[in-house]
Structure formats: structure tokens, C-alpha cells
C-alpha positions in Angstrom: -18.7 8.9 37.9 -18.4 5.9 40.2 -14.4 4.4 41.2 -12.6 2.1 39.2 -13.9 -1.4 41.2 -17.4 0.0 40.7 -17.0 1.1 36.7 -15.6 -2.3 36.5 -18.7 -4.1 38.3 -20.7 -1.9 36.3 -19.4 -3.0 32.5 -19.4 -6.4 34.0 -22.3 -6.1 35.2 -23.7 -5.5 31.5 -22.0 -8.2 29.6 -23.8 -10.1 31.5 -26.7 -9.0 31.0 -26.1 -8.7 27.3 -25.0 -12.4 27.2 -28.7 -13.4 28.4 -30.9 -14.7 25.4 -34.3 -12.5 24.4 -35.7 -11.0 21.8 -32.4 -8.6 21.2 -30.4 -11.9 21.2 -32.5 -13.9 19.2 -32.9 -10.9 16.8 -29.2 -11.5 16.1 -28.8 -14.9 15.9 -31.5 -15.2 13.7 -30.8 -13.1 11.1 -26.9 -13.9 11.2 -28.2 -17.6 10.7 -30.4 -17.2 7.9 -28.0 -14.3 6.3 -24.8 -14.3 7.8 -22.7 -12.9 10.0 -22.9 -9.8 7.5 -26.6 -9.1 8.7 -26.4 -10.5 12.0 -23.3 -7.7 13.1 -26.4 -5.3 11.0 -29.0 -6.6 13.5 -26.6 -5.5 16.6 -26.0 -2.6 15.5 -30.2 -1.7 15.3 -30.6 -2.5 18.5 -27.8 -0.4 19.9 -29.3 2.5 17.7 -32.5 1.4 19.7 -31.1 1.3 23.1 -29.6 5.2 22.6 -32.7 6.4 22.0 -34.1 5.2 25.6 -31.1 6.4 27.3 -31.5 9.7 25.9 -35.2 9.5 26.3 -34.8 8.5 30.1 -32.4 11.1 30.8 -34.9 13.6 29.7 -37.5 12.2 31.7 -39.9 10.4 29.2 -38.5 7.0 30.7 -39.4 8.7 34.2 -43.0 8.8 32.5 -42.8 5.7 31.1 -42.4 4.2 34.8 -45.0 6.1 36.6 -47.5 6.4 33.7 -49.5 3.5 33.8 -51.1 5.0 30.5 -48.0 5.3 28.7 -46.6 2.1 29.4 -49.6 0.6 28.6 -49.6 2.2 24.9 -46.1 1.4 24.2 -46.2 -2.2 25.8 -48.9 -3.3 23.1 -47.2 -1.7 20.1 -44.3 -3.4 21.1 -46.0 -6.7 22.1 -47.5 -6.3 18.5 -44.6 -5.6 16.8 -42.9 -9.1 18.3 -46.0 -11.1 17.3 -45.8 -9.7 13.7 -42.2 -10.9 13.5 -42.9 -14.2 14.8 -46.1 -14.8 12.9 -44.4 -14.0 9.3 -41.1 -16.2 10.7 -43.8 -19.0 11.4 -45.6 -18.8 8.1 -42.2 -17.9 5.7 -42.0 -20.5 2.9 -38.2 -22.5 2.4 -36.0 -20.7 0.6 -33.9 -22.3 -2.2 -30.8 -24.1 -0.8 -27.6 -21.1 -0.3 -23.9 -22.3 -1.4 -21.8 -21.4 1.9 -19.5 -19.4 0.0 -22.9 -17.4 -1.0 -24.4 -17.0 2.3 -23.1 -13.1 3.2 -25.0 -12.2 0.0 -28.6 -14.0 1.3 -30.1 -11.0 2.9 -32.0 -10.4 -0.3 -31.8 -9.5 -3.7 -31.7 -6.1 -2.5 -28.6 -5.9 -1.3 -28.0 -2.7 1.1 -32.0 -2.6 1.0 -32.1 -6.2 2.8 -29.1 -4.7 5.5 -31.1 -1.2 6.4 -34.6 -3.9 6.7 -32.7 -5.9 8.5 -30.7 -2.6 10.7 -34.2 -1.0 11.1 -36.1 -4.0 12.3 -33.5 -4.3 15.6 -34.5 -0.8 15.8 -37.7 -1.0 15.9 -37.6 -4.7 18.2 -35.6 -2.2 20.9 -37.6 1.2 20.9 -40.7 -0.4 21.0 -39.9 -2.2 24.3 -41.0 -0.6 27.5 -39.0 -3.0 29.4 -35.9 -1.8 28.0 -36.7 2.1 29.2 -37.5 0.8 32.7 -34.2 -1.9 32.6 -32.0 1.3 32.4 -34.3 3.2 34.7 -33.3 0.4 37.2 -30.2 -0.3 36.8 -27.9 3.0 35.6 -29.0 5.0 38.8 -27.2 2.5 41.1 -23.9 3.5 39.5 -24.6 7.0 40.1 -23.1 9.1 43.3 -26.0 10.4 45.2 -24.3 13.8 45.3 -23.2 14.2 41.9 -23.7 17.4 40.5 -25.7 16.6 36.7 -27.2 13.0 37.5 -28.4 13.4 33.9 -25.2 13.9 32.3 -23.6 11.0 34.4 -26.7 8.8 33.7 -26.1 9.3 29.6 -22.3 8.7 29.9 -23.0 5.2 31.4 -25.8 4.4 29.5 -23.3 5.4 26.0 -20.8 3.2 28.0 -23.4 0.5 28.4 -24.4 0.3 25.1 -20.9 0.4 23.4 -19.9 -2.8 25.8 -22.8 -4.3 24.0 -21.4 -4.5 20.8 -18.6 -6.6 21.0 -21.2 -8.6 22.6 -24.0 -8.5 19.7 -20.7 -9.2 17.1 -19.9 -12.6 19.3 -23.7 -13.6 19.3 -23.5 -13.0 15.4 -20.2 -14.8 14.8 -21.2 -18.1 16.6 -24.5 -18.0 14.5 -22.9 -17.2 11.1 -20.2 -20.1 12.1 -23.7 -22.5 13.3 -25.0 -21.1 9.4 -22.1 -22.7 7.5 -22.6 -26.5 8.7 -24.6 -28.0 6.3 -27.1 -29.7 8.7 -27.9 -26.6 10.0 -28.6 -24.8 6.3 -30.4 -27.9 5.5 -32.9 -26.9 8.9 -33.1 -23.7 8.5 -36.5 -23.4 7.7 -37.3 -25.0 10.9 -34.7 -23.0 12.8 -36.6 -19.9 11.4 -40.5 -21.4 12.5 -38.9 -21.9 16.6 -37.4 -18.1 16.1 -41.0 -17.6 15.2 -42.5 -19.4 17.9 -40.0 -17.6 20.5 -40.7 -14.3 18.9 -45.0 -15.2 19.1 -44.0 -15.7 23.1 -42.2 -12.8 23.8 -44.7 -10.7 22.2 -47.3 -12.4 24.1 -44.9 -12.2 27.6 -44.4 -8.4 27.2 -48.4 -7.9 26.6 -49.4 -9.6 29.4 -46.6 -8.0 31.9 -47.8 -5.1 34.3 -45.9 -1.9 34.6 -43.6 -2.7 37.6 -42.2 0.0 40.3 -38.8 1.6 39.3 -37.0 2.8 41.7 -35.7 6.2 40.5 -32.1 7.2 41.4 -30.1 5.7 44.1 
């Protein structure tokens, strides 16, 4: 495991990177704005689901393949691309729905109650996994952390990939805070049809962003 000042750079390192808006971001906000903060903590917690299953997948060498595979990556990057363009598309085209008393808004997700929460849980799964960028991104970045003559580079690459991911959250919970506070101004209920068409429209360009993106070079280990 790497010393203290470099675990620290390393956690710091990933707020950070957590703090920049995308589609993980925007999968938060989005949701936590339409259904509150209820559904937006949900969404967080899909896409940390999401992100465990490409640490776990890299550190068994499918993310290797992912890098090197031109093939592979190619597959994945168009389901994903796909899968953002179909969330934007139905965000874009979603007709207003009826005007939500504040002191209703946790119960919004749908009539469906913990159905609405596991859509809403499996969608920031789904938005994660099906993101080759996010395979290569740990690829990239975990290895640096890593001793060179560390004894299981796989363990060591799955405990800071856990530790990552678990930095994230408090992360995801402050993205879905602000949004759920955003949600209960009036003006911004009152919008929020048009808040959910630009989700739509960023959604529509991320899609299109990661179908059009080559498979870069990953530097493997450190």
C-alpha cells in the first residue's frame, strides 16, 4: 500500500475527480431534482454498485482486455453510447408532470414507490458498467498508487479501488443534497420540465462523445 502523504494524495486525488460534472454527476443531480434527495442519494449509490464491478473486473484482467482489445472496447463503447442516448432522448421527449407540493417531493419517484428507487438504483448501474471509459479511468489511474514491488498488485489494486469508490459517496450524497435543496425553490419546480429536456440534451452529447472516442493507450501498472 502506498505511505500516508501518498494515500492522502490518492483520496484527494479522487474527490476531485468525483467533484467533476458527467454523466455520473448529472445522473445524480437529475434525479435528486426531479425526485429528491431520496432518489438522488439512490442514483449514487448505482453508480458506486457500477464502479465495483470494473474494479473487480480490471483486477481480473477483463479491463486489461478492455484496453488492448480494440474489439472489445469497441462493443462496449456503443452499448454504452446507446444506453446514454436512450436516457437523453426519453428526458428530451418526457411530457410535464403535474405540479409536486414541496413537502411531497421525496415521494415523486413514482407511484411505485420502492419500484421507482430500484429503476432509478439500477439505471446508475447500468449508466456506469456500460462505460468503457470508466474501466480504462481506473486502469490509469490506481496503478500509479501501487509499489512496483508489491507482492499481489491485484489485491492492492482492489483495496484502492474499494477505497476509491467509498470516498465517492459522501461525494454522490453532497451532489444530491445541493440538488434536492435547488428542487425545493419554487422557480426551480416551476422549470423543471425544462431542467429535465437540458439533462436530456447533455445526456444525447455524452452518448454521442463516448461513440465517437477511440480506444486510447493505458498504461498498465507503474
Amino acid at each position: 500500500m502506498p505511505d500516508l502523504p501518498h494515500l492522502l494524495a490518492f483520496i484527494a486525488a479522487g474527490w476531485l475527480l468525483n467533484l467533476t460534472p458527467g454523466p455520473d454527476v448529472l445522473y445524480v443531480v437529475t434525479n435528486s431534482l426531479r425526485s429528491g434527495v431520496r432518489a438522488g442519494i439512490v442514483a449514487g449509490l448505482g453508480i458506486t454498485a457500477g464502479c465495483f464491478v470494473h474494479i473487480f473486473a480490471a483486477a481480473v484482467g477483463v479491463g486489461t482486455l478492455m484496453a488492448t482489445s480494440a474489439a472489445a472496447f469497441t462493443v462496449l463503447k456503443y452499448i454504452g453510447a446507446a444506453y446514454l442516448l436512450y436516457l437523453g432522448v426519453r428526458m428530451v421527449l418526457s411530457r410535464p408532470a403535474p405540479p409536486t407540493p414541496s413537502a411531497d417531493i421525496e415521494q415523486a419517484v413514482d407511484a411505485g414507490g420502492e419500484r421507482g428507487l430500484k429503476a432509478v438504483f439500477m439505471g446508475g448501474f447500468w449508466t456506469n458498467v456500460l462505460n468503457p471509459k470508466v474501466a480504462l479511468f481506473f486502469l490509469a489511474f490506481v496503478p500509479q498508487f501501487i509499489a512496483p514491488g508489491a507482492d499481489d498488485k491485484a489485491l492492492y489494486f482492489v483495496l484502492l479501488g474499494v477505497l476509491f469508490n467509498l470516498n465517492a459517496v459522501p461525494v454522490n450524497i453532497g451532489w444530491a443534497l445541493a440538488a434536492g435543496w435547488m428542487a425545493r425553490r419554487g422557480a426551480v419546480r416551476k422549470g423543471m420540465h425544462w431542467l429535465d429536456r437540458a439533462a436530456g440534451v447533455l445526456f444525447i452529447g455524452f452518448g454521442l462523445k463516448l461513440a465517437f472516442t477511440d480506444a486510447p493507450a493505458v498504461r498498465i501498472g507503474r
